[in-house]
N, C-alpha and C positions, 0 to 999 in steps of 0.2 A: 440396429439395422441401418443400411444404407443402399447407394446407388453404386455402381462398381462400370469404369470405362477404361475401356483398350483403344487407346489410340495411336494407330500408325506401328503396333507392336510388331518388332524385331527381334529375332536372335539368331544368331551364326555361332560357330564352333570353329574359330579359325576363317580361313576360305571357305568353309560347308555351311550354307545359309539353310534354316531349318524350319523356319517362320518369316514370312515377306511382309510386312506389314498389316497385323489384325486390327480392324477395327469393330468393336462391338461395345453397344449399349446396353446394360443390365439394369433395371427399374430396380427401385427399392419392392423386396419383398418379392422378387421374380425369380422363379423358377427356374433356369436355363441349363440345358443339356447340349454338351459339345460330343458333336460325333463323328466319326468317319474311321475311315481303315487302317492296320497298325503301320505306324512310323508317319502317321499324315500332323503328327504333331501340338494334338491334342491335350495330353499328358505335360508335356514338357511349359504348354502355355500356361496348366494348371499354377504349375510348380511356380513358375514365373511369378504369379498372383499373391503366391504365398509368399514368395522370399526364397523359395529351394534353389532358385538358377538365376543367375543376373539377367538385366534387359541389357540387350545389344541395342537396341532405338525404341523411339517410341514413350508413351506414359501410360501410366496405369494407376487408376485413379479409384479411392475406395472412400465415399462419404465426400466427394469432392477436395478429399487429400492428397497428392502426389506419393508415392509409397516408393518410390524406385529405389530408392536409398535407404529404406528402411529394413530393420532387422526382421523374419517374420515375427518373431514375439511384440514385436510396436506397431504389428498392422491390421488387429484383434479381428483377426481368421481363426478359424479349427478346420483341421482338415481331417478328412479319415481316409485310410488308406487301404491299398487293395489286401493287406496280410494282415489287416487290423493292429500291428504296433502295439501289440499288451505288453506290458512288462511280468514274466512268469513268475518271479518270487513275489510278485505285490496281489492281494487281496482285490477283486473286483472293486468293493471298494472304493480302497484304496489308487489303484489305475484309474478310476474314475474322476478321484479330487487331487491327483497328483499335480495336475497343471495352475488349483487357486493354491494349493502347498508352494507352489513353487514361485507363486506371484505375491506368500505372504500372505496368506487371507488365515482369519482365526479359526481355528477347529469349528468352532459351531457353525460357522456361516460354510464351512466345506460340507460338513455333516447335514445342514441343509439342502443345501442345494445338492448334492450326489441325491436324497431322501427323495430331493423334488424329480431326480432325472432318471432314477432307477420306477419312481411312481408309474410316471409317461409311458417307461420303457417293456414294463412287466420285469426288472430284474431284481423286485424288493428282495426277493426268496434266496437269489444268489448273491446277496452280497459279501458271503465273509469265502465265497468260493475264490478258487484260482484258476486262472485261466485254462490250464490244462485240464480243468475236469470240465470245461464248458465245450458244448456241438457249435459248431461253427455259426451258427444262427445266434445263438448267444454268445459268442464271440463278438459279432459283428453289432451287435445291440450293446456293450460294451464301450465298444471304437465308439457307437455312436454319444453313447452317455457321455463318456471323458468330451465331446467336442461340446455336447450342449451344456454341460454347467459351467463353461467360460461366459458362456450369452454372446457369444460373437455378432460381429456386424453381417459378418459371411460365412457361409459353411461351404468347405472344399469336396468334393467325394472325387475320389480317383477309383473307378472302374470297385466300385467296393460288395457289387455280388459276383466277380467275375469267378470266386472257389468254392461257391457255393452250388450245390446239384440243384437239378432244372426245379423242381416242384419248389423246395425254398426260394430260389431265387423271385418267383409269383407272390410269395407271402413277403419275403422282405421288399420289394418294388411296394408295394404295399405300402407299407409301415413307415416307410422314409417317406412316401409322398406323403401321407397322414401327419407325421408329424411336423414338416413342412406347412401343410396345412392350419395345425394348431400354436406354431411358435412364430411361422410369419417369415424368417429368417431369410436373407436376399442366398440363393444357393446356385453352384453351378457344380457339374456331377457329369465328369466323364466318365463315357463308356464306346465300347466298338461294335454294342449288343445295338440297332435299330428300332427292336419291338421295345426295350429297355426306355429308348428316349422316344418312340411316339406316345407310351400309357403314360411317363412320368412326367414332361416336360409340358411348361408354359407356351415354350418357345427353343426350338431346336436349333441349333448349329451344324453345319453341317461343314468338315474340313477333308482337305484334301492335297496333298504333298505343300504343307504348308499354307496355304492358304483357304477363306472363307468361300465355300461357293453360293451359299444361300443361307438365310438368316429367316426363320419364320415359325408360326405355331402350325404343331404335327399335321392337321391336316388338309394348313395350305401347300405343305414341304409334298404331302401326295396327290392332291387335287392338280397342282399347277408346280411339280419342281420346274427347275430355271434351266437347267441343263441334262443333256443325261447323265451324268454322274450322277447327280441327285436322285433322277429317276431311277437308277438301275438299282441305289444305296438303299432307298427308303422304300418300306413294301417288301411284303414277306409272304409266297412266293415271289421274286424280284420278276421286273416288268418284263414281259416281251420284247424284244428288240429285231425289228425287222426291215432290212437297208434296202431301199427298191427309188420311183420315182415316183412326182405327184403329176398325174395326168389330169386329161380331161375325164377319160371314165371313171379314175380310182387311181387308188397307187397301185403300181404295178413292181411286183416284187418276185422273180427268181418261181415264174411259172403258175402266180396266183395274182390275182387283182382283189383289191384290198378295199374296203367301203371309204369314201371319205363322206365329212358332214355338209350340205349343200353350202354354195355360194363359197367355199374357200375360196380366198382369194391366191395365195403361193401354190407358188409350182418348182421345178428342178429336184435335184437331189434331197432326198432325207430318210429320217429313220423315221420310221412309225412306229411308237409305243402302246401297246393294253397290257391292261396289268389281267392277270390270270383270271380275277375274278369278275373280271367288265365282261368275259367271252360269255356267249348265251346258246345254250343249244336249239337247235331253228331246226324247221324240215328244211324250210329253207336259204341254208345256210353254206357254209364253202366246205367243201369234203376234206377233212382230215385224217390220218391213218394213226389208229392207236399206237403207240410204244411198249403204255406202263401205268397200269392203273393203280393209285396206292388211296382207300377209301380210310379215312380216318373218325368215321360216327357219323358227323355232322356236318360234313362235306367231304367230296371227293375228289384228288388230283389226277389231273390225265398229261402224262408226257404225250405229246403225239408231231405229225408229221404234217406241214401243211404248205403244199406248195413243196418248195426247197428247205424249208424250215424249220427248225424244231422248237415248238414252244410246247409251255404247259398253261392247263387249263385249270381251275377252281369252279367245281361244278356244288350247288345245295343236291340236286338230285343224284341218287344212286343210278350208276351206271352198269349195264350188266354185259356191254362191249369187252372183246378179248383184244390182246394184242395182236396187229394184222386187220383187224375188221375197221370200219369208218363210221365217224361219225360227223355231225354236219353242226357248225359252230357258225357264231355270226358275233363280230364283235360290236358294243354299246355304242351306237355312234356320238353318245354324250360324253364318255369315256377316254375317247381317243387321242393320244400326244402326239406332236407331230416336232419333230427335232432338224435342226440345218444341218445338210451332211459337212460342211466346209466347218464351223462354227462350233457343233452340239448346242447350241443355242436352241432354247425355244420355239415354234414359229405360232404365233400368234395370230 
């Protein structure tokens, strides 16, 4: 295991710059989930880690070794990939201790350790299988076996439930943090899934056309994100966003006046942020007009109309309002983000 540092990391494609300089610190034994929207350059920083893509600037540091120059097979990474990378005529097996075969290791010590990582895995049963008779879940328990009986310092994941259907994908998030858990291994595990990196992650990353916007665990990235990007990324229904001014009575926004928390001190221009589930239904509350009520068990979401604006709400109680009719919402004043319309910055 080790500590893993990006400093000042770079890459271009010619004149097309893709990454501005990342800086990030990974603890040994830490967790970290980089995320953000497709093409924000995620994946390609992975790759970078590994050895896949040269570094255009910068260092990238694994155990306190400079790696830039090195082959991936000298930077004792595993990485697993989004299509799992089986080899079809090889024996699960056999995919599994193909990479100490390749490094030389004697049969028994492969027949070990595959023994030791098919144990961990649940795939004693399938070992003499091949790939093609295995469900994608055992696919992907596979990819994961072949990384952990290297013992790497670092495990790479690139987006590796993104082909998997919604219900698997709950059980494998699962399993990867578990066994992360039990092996220790310092990990960083892209995805563009949000609920993916608030259950799995130590500490999230959050990126964005190249560069880092905020650095933190899941949920400081939602108590207090640093800009709205972050807020609008993280959170699922995504935040409210509503662009008006801070007055003396409230913010006033496009025909509705808006609660703020006493004694704020800013004023002019900004957005106001609540996330769907800070709203509270109130008698007295600010009238809003239904849209679209979609009740899911154990909470219910309401599209509606408030002011000039359309937001949605995240109700526990059952609602028995039609579209057209009003209901009266009041938002958390503990809850409330308040963003600089010049900036998106914060306002604190």
């Amino acid at each position: 295991m080790a500590n893993l540092s990006l400093k000042s990391v770079r890459k271009a494609y010619g004149e097309a710059s893709v990454l501005h300089g990342v800086d990030i610190d990974i603890a040994d034994g830490e967790f970290v989930v980089l995320v953000g929207p497709s093409g924000c350059g995620k994946s390609t920083l992975l790759r970078m880690i590994a050895g896949l893509e040269t570094i255009t600037g910068g260092a990238i540091e694994i155990g306190g070794r400079v790696v830039n120059d090195l082959e991936p097979k000298d930077r004792d990474i595993a990485m697993v990939f989004q299509n799992y990378a089986l080899y079809p005529h090889m024996s699960v097996a056999t995919n599994m201790g193909f990479s100490l075969e390749h490094r030389g290791a004697s049969k028994a010590e492969i027949a070990e350790r595959v023994k030791w990582a098919a144990d961990i895995l649940g795939l004693a049963y399938l070992l003499d299988r091949y790939p093609r008779q295995l469900s994608g879940g055992q696919r992907q328990r596979v990819a994961m076996g072949r990384a952990i009986v290297r013992n790497p310092q670092v495990f790479l994941f690139d987006e590796p439930l993104s082909n998997l259907d919604a219900k698997l994908r709950v059980v494998m998030r699962g399993e990867i943090k578990g066994l992360h858990q039990r092996l220790g291994v310092t990990t960083v595990y892209v995805t563009h899934d949000q609920v993916e990196a608030m259950t799995m992650a130590d500490r999230i990353v959050v990126m964005n056309a190249g560069k880092v916007e905020q650095v933190g665990a899941p949920l400081e990235l939602y108590d207090r994100p640093a800009n709205l990007f972050v807020a609008g990324f993280i959170g699922s229904p995504a935040m409210n966003m509503i662009s008006g001014e801070i007055t003396q009575g409230g913010f006033a926004a496009g025909g509705v006046t808006l609660p703020l928390p006493a004694g704020l001190g800013a004023s002019g221009r900004a957005t106001y942020g609540i996330r769907p589930e800070h709203l509270i239904l109130a008698d007295d509350g600010l009238a809003a007009t239904v849209n679209l009520i979609e009740p899911t068990g154990s909470e219910t979401q309401v599209a509606m109309t408030l002011g000039e604006h359309s937001i949605t709400g995240v109700f526990r109680e059952r609602i028995s309002a039609q579209p057209g009719e009003t209901i009266r919402v009041r938002p958390d004043l503990d809850a409330i983000h308040l963003f600089d319309a010049e900036t998106d910055n914060r306002v604190e």
